[in-house]
C-alpha positions in Angstrom: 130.7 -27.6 -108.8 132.7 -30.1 -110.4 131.1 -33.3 -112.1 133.3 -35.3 -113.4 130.8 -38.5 -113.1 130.2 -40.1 -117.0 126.9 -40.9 -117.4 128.5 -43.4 -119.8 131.7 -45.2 -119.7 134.7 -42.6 -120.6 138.1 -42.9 -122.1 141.1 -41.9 -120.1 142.5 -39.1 -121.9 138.8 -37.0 -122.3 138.7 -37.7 -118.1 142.1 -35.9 -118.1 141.6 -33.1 -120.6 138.7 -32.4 -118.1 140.9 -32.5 -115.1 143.2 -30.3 -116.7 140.5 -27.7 -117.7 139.3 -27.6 -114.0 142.4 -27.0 -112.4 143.1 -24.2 -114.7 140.1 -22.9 -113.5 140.6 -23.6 -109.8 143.9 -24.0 -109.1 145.9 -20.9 -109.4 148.8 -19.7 -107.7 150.0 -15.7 -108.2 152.9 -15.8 -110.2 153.3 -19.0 -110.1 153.0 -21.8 -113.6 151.5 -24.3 -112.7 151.7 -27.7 -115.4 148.0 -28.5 -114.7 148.5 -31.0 -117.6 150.9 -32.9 -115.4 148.8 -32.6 -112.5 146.1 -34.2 -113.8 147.9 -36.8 -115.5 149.3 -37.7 -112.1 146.2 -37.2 -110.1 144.0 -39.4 -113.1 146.7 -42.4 -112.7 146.7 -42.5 -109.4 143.4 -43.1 -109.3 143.6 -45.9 -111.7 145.8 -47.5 -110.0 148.4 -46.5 -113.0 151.7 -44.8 -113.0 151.7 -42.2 -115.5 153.4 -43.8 -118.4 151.4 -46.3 -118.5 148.1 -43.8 -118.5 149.9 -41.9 -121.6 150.4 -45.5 -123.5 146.8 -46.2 -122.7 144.8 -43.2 -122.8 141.7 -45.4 -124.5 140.9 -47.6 -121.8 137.8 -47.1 -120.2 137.4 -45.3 -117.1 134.6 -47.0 -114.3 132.1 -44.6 -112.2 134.1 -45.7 -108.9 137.9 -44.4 -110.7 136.0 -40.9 -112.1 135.0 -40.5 -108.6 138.3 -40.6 -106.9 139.6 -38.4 -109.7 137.0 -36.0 -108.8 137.7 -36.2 -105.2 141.4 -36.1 -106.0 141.0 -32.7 -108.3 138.8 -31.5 -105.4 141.4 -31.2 -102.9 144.3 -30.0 -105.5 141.9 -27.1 -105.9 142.4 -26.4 -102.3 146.0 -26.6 -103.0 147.1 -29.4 -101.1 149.8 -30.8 -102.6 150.4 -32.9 -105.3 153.3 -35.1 -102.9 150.7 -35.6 -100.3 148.0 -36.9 -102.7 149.8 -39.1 -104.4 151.4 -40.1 -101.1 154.7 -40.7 -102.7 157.8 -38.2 -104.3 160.6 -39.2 -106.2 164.5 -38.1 -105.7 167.7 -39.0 -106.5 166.4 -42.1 -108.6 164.3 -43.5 -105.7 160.9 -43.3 -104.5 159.7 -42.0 -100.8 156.5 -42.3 -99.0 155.5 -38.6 -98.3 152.7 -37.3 -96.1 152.1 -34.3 -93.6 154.1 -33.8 -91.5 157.3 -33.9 -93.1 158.8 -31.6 -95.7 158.2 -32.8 -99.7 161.8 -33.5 -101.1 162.6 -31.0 -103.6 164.6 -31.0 -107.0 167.1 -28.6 -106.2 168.0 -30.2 -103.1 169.5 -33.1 -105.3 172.2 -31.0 -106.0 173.4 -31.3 -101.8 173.4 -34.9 -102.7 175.7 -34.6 -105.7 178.0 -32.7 -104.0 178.4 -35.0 -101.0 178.7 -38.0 -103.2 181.6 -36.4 -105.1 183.1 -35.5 -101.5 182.8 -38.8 -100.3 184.7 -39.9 -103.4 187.5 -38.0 -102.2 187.7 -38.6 -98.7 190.0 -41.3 -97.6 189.9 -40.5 -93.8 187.9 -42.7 -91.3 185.4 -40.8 -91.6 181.4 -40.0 -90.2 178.4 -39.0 -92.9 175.5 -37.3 -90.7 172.5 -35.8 -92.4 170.8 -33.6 -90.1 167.6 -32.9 -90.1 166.3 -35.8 -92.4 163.0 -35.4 -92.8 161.8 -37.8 -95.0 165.0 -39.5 -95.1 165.8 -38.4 -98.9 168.8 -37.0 -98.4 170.6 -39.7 -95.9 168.5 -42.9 -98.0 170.2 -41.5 -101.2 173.8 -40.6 -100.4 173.3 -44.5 -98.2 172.2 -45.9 -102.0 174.8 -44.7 -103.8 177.0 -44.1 -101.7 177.3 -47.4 -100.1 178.7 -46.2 -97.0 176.4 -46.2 -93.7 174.8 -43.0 -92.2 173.9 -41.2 -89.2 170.7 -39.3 -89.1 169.1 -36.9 -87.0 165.6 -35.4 -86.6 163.7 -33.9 -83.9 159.9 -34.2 -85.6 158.3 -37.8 -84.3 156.3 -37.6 -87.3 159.0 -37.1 -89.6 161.2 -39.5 -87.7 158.5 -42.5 -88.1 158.1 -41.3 -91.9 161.8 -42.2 -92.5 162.3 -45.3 -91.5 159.7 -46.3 -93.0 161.3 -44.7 -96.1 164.3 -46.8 -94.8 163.2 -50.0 -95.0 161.0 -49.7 -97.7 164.5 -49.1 -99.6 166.5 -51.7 -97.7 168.5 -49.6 -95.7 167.2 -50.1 -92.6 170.8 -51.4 -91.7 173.2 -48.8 -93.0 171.1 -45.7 -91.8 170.9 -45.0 -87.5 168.4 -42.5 -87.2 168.8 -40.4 -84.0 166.0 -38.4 -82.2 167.1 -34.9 -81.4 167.8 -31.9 -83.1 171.4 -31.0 -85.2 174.1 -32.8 -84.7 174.3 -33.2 -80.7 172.8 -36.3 -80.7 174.7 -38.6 -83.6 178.4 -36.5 -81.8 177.9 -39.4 -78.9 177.9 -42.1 -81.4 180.8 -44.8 -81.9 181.3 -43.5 -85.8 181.8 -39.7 -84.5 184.3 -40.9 -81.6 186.0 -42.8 -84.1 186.0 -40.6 -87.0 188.9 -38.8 -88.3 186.4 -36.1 -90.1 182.3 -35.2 -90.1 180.4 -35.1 -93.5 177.5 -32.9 -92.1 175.3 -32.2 -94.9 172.1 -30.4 -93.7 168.7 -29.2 -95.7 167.4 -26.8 -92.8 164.3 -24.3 -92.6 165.8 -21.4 -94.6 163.0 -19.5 -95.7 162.6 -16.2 -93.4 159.4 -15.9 -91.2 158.0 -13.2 -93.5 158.7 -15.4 -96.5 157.0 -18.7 -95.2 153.8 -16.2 -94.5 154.2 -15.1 -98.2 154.8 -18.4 -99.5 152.2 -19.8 -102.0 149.2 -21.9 -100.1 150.5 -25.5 -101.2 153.4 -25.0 -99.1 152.3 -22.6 -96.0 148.8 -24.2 -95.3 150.3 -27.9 -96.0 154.0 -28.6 -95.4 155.5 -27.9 -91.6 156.3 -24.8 -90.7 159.6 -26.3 -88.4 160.6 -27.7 -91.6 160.0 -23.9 -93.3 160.5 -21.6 -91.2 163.7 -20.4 -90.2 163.5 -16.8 -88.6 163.7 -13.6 -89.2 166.8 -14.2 -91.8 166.2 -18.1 -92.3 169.4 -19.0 -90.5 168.1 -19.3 -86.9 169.2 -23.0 -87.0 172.0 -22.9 -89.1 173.5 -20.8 -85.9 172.3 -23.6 -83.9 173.8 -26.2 -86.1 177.5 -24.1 -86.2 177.4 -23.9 -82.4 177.2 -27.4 -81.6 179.8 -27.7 -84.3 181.9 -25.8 -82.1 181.9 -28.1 -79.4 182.7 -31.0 -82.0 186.2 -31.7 -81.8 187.0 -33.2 -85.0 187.4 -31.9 -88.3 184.9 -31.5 -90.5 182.7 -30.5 -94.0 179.1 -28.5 -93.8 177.6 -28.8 -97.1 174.4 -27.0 -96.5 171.8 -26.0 -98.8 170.7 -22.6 -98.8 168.4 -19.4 -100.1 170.4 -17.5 -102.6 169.7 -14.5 -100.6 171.9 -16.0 -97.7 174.7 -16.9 -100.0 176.7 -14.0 -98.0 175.0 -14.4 -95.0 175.8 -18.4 -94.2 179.7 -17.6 -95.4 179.6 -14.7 -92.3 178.4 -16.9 -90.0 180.7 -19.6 -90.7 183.8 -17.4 -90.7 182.6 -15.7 -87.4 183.0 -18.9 -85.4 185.7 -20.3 -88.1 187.6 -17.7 -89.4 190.4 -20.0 -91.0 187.2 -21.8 -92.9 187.2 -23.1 -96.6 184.2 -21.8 -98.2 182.9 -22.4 -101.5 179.7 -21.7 -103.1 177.6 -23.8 -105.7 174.6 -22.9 -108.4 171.8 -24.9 -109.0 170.8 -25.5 -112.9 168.7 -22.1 -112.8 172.6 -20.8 -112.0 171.3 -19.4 -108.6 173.8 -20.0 -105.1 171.9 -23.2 -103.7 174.7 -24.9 -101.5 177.7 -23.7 -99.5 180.5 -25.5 -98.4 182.7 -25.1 -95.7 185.9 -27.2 -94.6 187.2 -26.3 -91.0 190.7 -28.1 -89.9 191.3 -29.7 -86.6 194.6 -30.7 -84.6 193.3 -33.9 -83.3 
């Protein structure tokens, strides 16, 4: 059992070179590396009330009986892979910070990348125009592409708990005023909206469940025993809403972009169902830094 209790007042850094030595014990994922080091770094200045730089500039300080507890406690439940999002209660992405808890998918690195590209669309697009993120979770995608963006977006999502996590995200960032988030699921519900009837184009961008059923069940324990499965799980191929998502486009009679991100398995897959129900479709492909396919991109042209 872990006991990370001093019996006399200890410095910072021992407290976390014990962390670290616990978790590499405890915490193990199959083929998975792990930076326990980081972890417990993370974990120790949280429960000093720290962020992590400043821990590093002062590993000395003493730590009090109350702090190693809630390490200890902290440690505990990392062990039992919950993760590290959800203890810390916040994640950071694109250059901003959002409140993250169960119930709604952790914001992930690579899906930065979605962002990047719809900010250098937006750059481009001179049309009256409508930005709809669906399916925001969190509200990482919609908050960031609102920030830098400065433009106002529509966003959808079907999960109450999710939904209440975003806005809270929203206004925590000050942009309670530029985002409308929409209950529902895809895009149906922002296509009623005065900046869709107005619009001259769509800017969908979309982060859906693309991991197949079978490799949710595989997937390591921090993610399948913690994170939503709707968030996840996305059938037997991972496109199950994708095809939702590209039928109600159908019945949206504007113009538009899909920049969705994707498995690299489906970087053929998404491409044939897009061309099925758009067969005169612009489609590119992008890579994420590990060079894999992460995003696609489709353009469909409307007479309006």
């Amino acid at each position: 059992p872990l006991n990370l209790i001093p019996r006399q007042p200890m410095i910072a850094s021992a407290l976390a070179k014990q962390g670290v030595l616990y978790l590499k014990k405890n915490h193990l994922c199959e083929g998975i590396a792990l930076d326990h080091a980081l972890e417990a770094d993370l974990l120790l200045a949280e429960a000093l009330g720290l962020k992590r730089v400043e821990l590093l500039l002062n590993g000395k300080i003493s730590v009090s009986h109350d702090h190693a507890r809630e390490y200890q406690a902290l440690l505990v439940r990392r062990a039992r892979h919950e993760p590290v999002a959800y203890l810390l209660g916040h994640q950071d992405f694109f250059g901003l910070t959002f409140k993250t808890r169960p119930g709604a998918l952790i914001p992930r690195p690579e899906t930065e990348l979605l962002v990047e590209l719809t900010l250098e669309h937006l750059n481009f697009c001179h049309d009256r125009h409508a930005l709809i993120d669906v399916g925001t979770g969190t509200g990482a995608i919609a908050a960031a592409l609102a920030f830098h963006s400065g433009e106002s977006v529509l966003a959808t999502e079907f999960s109450p708990l999710a939904a209440a996590l975003a806005q809270e995200n929203f206004k925590a960032l000050g942009l309670a005023e530029r985002i409308a988030l929409i209950p529902g699921s895809g895009i149906t519900p922002a296509l009623s909206k005065r900046a869709c009837k107005e619009a001259r184009e769509l800017i969908v961008v979309a982060n859906l469940p693309y991991l197949t059923t079978i490799a949710w069940q595989n997937a390591q324990p921090d993610i399948r025993d913690f994170e939503p499965r709707s968030a996840l799980d996305g059938g037997s191929d991972g496109l199950d809403l994708y095809r939702v998502l590209l039928n109600q486009l159908e019945d949206a009679p504007r113009p538009f972009i899909l920049i969705a991100e994707i498995d690299p398995a489906q970087k053929e897959t998404l491409p044939q169902e897009i061309q099925k129900r758009f067969p005169s479709a612009f489609i590119a492909k992008h890579q994420d830094l590990s060079g894999r396919d992460r995003v696609i991109l489709a353009k469909v042209s409307r007479n309006l």
